[in-house]
VOROMI-733173 format. One line per field, with one value per residue (C-alpha): residue number from 0; chain; x negated, y, z negated. Coordinates in steps of 0.001 Angstrom, whole numbers, plus 524288, in hexadecimal, padded with zeros to 5 digits. Example, Ala and Ser with C-alpha at 12.3 -4.5 7.8 and 13.67 -1.06 7.14 Angstrom:
// VOROMI-733173
resi: 0  1
chain: A  A
X: 7CFF4  7CA9A
Y: 7EE6C  7FBDC
Z: 7E188  7E41C
END
This chain:
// VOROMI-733173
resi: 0  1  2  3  4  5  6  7  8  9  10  11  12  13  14  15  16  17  18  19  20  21  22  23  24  25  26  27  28  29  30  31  32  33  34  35  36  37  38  39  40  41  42  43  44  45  46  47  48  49  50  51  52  53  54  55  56  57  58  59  60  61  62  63  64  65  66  67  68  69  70  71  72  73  74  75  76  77  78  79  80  81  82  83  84  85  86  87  88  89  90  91  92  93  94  95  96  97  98  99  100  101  102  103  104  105  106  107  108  109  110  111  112  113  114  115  116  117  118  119  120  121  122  123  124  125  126  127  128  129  130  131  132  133  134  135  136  137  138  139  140  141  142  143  144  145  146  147  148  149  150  151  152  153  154  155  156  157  158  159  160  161  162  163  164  165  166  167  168  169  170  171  172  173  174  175  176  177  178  179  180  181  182  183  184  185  186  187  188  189  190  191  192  193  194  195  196  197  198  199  200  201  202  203  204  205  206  207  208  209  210  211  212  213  214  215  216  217  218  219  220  221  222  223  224  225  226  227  228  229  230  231  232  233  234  235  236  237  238  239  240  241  242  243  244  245  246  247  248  249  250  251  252  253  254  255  256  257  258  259  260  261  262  263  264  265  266  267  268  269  270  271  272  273  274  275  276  277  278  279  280  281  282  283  284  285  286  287  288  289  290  291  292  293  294  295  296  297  298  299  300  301  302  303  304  305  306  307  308  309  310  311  312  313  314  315  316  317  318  319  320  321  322  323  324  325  326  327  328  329  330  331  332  333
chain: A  A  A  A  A  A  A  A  A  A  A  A  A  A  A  A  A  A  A  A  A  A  A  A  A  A  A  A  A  A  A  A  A  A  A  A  A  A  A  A  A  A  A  A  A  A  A  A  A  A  A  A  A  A  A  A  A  A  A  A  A  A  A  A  A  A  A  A  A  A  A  A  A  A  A  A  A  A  A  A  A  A  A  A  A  A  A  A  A  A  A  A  A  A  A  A  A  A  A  A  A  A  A  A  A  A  A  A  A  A  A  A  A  A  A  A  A  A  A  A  A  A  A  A  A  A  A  A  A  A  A  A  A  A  A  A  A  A  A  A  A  A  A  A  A  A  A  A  A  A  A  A  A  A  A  A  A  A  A  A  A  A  A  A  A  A  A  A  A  A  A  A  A  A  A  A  A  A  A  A  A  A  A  A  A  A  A  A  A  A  A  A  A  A  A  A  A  A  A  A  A  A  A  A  A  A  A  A  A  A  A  A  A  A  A  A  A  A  A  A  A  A  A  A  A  A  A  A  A  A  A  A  A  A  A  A  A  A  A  A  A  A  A  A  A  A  A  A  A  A  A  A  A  A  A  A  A  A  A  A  A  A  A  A  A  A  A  A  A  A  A  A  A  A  A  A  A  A  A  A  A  A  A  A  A  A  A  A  A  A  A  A  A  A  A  A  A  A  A  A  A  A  A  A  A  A  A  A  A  A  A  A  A  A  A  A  A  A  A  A  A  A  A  A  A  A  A  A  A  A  A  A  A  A
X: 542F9  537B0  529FC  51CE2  510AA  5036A  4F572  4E9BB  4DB5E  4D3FC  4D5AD  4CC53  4D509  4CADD  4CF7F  4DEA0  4DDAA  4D9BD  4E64C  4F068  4F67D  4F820  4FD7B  507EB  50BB7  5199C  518FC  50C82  513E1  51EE6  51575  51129  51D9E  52206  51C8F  51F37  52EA4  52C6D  526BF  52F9F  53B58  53F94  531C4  52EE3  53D04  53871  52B4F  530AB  5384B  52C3E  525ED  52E85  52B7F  51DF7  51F11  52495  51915  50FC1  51513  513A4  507AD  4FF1A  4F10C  4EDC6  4E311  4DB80  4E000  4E87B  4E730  4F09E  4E8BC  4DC8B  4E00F  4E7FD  4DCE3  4D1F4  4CB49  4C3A6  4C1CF  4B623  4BA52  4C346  4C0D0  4C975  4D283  4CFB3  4D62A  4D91F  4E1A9  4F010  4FBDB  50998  5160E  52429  52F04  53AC7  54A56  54877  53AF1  5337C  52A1B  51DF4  5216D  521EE  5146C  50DE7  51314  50F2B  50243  4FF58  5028F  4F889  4EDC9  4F2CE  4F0EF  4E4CD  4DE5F  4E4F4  4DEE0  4D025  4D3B4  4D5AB  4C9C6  4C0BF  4C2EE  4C3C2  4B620  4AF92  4B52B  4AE14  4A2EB  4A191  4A2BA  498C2  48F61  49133  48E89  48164  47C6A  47DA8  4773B  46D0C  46CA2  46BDE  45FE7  4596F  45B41  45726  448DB  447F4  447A6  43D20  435DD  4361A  43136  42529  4233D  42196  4183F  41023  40E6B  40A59  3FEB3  3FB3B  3F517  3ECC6  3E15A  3D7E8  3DA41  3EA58  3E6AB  3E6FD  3F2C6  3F6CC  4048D  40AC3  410FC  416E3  40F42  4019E  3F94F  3F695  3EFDA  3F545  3F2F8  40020  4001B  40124  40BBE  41158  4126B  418F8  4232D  4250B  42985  43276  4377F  43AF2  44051  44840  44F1F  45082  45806  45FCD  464A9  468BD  46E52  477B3  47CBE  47F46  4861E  48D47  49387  49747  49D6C  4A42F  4A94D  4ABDA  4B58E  4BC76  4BE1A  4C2B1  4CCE6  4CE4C  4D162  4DC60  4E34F  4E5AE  4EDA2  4F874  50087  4FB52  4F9AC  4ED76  4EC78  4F082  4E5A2  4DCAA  4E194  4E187  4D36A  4D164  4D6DE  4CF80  4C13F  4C4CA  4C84F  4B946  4B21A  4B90B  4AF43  4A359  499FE  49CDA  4900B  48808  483D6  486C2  49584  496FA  4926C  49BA4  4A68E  4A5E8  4A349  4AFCB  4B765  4B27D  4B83F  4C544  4C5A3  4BEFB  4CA2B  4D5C6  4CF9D  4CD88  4D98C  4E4DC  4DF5C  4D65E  4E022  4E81C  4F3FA  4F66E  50349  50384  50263  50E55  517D4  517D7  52411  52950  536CB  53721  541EC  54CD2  55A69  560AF  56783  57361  57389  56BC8  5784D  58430  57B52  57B1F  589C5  58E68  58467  58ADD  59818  593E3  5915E  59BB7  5A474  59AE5  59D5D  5AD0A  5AC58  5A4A6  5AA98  5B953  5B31C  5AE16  5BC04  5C2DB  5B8E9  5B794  5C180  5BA32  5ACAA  5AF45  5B6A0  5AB29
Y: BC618  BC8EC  BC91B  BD0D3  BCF46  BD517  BD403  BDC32  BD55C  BE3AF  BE82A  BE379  BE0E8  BED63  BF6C2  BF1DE  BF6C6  C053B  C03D0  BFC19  C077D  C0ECE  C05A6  C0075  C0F59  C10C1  C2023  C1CEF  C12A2  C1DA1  C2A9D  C1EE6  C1D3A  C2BCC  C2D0D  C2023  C204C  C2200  C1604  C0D54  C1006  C039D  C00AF  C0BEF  C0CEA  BFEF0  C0215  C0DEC  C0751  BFE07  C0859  C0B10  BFBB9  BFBA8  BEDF7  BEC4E  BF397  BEBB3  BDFED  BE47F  BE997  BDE9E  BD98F  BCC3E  BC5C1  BB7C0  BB223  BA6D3  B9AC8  B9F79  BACB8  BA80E  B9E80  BAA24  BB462  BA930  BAAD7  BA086  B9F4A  BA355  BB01C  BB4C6  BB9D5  BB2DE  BBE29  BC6A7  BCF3A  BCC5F  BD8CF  BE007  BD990  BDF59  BD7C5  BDEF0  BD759  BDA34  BD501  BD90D  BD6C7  BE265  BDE7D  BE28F  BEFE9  BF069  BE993  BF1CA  BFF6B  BF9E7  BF7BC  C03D1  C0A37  C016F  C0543  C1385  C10DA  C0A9D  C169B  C215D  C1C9E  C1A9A  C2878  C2EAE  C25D8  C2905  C370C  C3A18  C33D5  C3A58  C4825  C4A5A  C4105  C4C14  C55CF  C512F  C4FE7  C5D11  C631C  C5AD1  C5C46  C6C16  C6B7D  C6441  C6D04  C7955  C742F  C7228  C7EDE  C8465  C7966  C8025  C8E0A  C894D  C81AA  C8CDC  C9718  C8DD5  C8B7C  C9A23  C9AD2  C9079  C95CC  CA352  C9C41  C9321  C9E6E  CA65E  C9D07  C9411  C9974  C937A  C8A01  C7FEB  C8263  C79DA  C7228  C69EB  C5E6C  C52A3  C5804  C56B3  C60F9  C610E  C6D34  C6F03  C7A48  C81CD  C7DF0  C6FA4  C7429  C7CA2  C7021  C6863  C745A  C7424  C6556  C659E  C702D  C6841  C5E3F  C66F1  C6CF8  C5DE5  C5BB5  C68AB  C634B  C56B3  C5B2A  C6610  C5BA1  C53C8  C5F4A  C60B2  C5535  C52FE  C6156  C5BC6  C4F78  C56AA  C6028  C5316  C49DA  C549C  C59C3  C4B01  C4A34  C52E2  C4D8E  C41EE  C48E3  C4B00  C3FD1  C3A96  C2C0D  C25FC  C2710  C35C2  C399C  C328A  C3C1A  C4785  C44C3  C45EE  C52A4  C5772  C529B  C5B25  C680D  C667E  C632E  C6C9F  C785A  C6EC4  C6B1E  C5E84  C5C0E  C5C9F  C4F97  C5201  C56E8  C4C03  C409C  C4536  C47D4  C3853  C33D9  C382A  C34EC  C268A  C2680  C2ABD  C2173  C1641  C18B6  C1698  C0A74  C030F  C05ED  C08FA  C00FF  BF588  BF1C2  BE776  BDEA7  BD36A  BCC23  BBDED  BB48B  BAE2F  BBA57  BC87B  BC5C5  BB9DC  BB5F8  BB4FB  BABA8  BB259  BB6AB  BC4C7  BCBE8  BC9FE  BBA16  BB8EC  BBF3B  BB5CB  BA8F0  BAFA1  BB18A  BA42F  B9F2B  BA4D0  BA1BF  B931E  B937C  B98D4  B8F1E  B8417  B8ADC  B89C4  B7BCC  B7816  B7F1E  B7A6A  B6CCB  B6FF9  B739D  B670D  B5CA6  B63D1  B5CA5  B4F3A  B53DF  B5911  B4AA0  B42AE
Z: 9218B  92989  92333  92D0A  92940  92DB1  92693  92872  923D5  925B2  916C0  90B6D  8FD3A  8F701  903A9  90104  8F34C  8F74F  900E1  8F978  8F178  8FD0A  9070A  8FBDB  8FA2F  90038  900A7  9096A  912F4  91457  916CA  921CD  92682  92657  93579  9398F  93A7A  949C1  94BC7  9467E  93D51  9390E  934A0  92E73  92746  920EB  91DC5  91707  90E2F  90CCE  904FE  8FB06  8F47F  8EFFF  8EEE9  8FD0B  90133  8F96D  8FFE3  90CD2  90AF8  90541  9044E  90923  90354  907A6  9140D  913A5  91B07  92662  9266B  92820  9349E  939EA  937F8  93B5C  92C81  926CE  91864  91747  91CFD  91131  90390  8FB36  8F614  8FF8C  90525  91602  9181F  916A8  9182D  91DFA  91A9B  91E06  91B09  92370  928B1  93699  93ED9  94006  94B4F  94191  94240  933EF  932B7  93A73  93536  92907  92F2B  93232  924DC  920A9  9296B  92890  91812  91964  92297  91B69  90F89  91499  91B4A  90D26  90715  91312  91459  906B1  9044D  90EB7  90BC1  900E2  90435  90F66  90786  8FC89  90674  90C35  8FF77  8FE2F  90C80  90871  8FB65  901EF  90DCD  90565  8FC60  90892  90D83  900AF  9025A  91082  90C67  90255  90D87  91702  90C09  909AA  9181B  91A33  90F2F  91251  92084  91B60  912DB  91F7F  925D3  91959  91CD2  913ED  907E1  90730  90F50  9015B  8F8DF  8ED1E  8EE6D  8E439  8E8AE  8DF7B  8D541  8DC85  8E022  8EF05  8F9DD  90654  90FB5  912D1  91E88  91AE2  9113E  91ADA  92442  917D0  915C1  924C8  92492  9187D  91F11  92BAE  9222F  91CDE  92901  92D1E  92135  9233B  93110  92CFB  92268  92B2F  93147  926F1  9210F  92E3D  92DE2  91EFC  9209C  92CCB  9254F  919C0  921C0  92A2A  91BD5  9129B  91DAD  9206B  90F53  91283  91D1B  916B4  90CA7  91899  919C1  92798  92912  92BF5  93AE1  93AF6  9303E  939E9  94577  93B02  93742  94496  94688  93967  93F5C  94CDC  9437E  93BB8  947EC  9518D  94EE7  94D7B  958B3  959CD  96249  95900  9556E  945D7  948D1  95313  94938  93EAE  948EB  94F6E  941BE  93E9C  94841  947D1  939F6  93EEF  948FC  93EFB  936DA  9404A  944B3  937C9  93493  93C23  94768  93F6B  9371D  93B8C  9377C  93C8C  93CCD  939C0  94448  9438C  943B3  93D77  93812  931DD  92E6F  91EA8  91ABF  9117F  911D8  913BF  909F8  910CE  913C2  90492  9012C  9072D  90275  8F457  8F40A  8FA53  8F19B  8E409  8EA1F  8ECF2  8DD53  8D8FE  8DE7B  8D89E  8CC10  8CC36  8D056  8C63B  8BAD9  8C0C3  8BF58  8B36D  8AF04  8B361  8AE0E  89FD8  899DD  89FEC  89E14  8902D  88ADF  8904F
END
């Protein structure tokens, strides 16, 4: 029997507990394996069958906690480096009769990074879908009851420019401010309407493009929300969220510095993704070997010691009770 080991350190023990039910799900490990049968059969075939024993797949799939005294001279840890209990990473372990040359280890691998993405993927996108759309709906509220203060603005504006020019006897007109009384000439009010106004069309433009972009968002993480409903893996949602962000932004100008933020911004994220976790991740085999010899017998050679074995006591048990027979009459006088 053949035993392969690899450990990751790059998972925390509160990020394995979002991931554990799905990684020990064997209908997960074989919607995995349904487009991998061209890579390698053998492997595959034996993962397969991996997935139908929870347990099996518990085993293989386990959490290591607190390095030991040979990890921490392999990895170059001191003491004072590690949490007691903590959590260092994953650990693979694939028991086998024939060597495998780590192919098994490292498909395994990669379900686990494909796991681990898919289900930031559906966290992530989920979150930001209707994060996006929330604030679309409160950029427009906002954006409308500013319109409505403009209208307002402009309507005193044109008033107070109609009274600038009637001459001394407007020239002092009562305002109420904070409760105090106060005079100003219109034209000083008229200069205090003009600024809010300016204000107010400042606000309007920032606010556009903030609107801009959380409709933008809101369109690529709600279409995003529904790709992940199609059984892809992780690395193809990553190329389909790729095609969904050139649909939105093929009709946009993408020079304009508000389209172009949210369209890198994006695209970082894609490409932030692969690399934490299909590339980032990484097992390492022990240093000695991947795969060690684990002493223990075959069915077949268990089998031929088990039946020489129960002959070798069956004869012991005629000897004795023909011995037995002979020396009763002996045994019984004394």
């Amino acid at each position: 029997m053949l035993t392969s080991e690899l450990k990751s350190i790059n998972i925390s023990s509160s990020t394995y507990k979002f991931y554990e039910e799905f990684l020990h799900n064997g209908g997960n490990l074989r919607e995995f394996l349904a487009n991998k049968s061209k890579i390698n059969e053998d492997a595959v075939r034996v993962l397969y069958d991996l997935s139908f024993s929870s347990a099996a797949l518990k085993k293989s799939i386990s959490p290591e906690f607190s390095f030991s005294d040979k990890d921490k001279k392999t990895y170059g840890v001191s003491a004072a480096d590690v949490t007691t209990g903590s959590m260092n990473g994953l650990k693979l372990k694939i028991e086998t009769k024939e060597p495998t040359n780590g192919l098994l280890l490292a498909l395994l691998g990669d379900y686990v990074k494909e796991s681990l993405l898919l289900l930031e993927l559906e966290k992530t996108v989920n979150t930001l879908c209707l994060a996006n759309r929330s604030a679309e709906r409160s950029l427009r509220i906002a954006q409308i009851k500013d319109e409505f203060q403009t209208k307002l603005e402009l309507a005193r504006a044109k008033t107070l420019r109609g009274l600038s020019g009637k001459g001394d006897e407007v020239r002092q007109l009562m305002s109420i401010e904070k409760g105090g009384e106060r005079y100003l000439s219109p034209q000083a009010q008229l200069n205090a309407v003009e600024i809010t106004l300016s204000e107010l069309q400042l606000a309007q433009i920032r606010r556009e493009r903030e609107l801009k972009q959380s409709t933008l968002r809101k369109d690529y993480y709600c279409e995003a929300v529904n790709s992940l409903l199609k059984p892809l893996q992780a690395s193809a949602q990553l190329e389909a969220f790729q095609q969904i962000s050139d649909g939105i932004f093929k009709d946009q100008d993408n020079s304009s510095p508000a389209i172009e933020q949210t369209l890198a911004e994006l695209y970082m994220q894609r490409i932030s993704w692969g690399n934490d976790y299909l590339r980032s991740i990484r097992f390492v085999a022990a240093p000695e070997r991947s795969e060690l010899k684990v002493r223990g017998l075959s069915y077949g050679t268990g089998g031929v010691l088990g039946a020489l074995l129960g002959a070798m006591l069956a004869v012991l048990f005629v000897f004795m009770r023909n011995w037995w027979k002979s020396h009763q009459a002996e045994i019984t006088a004394a």
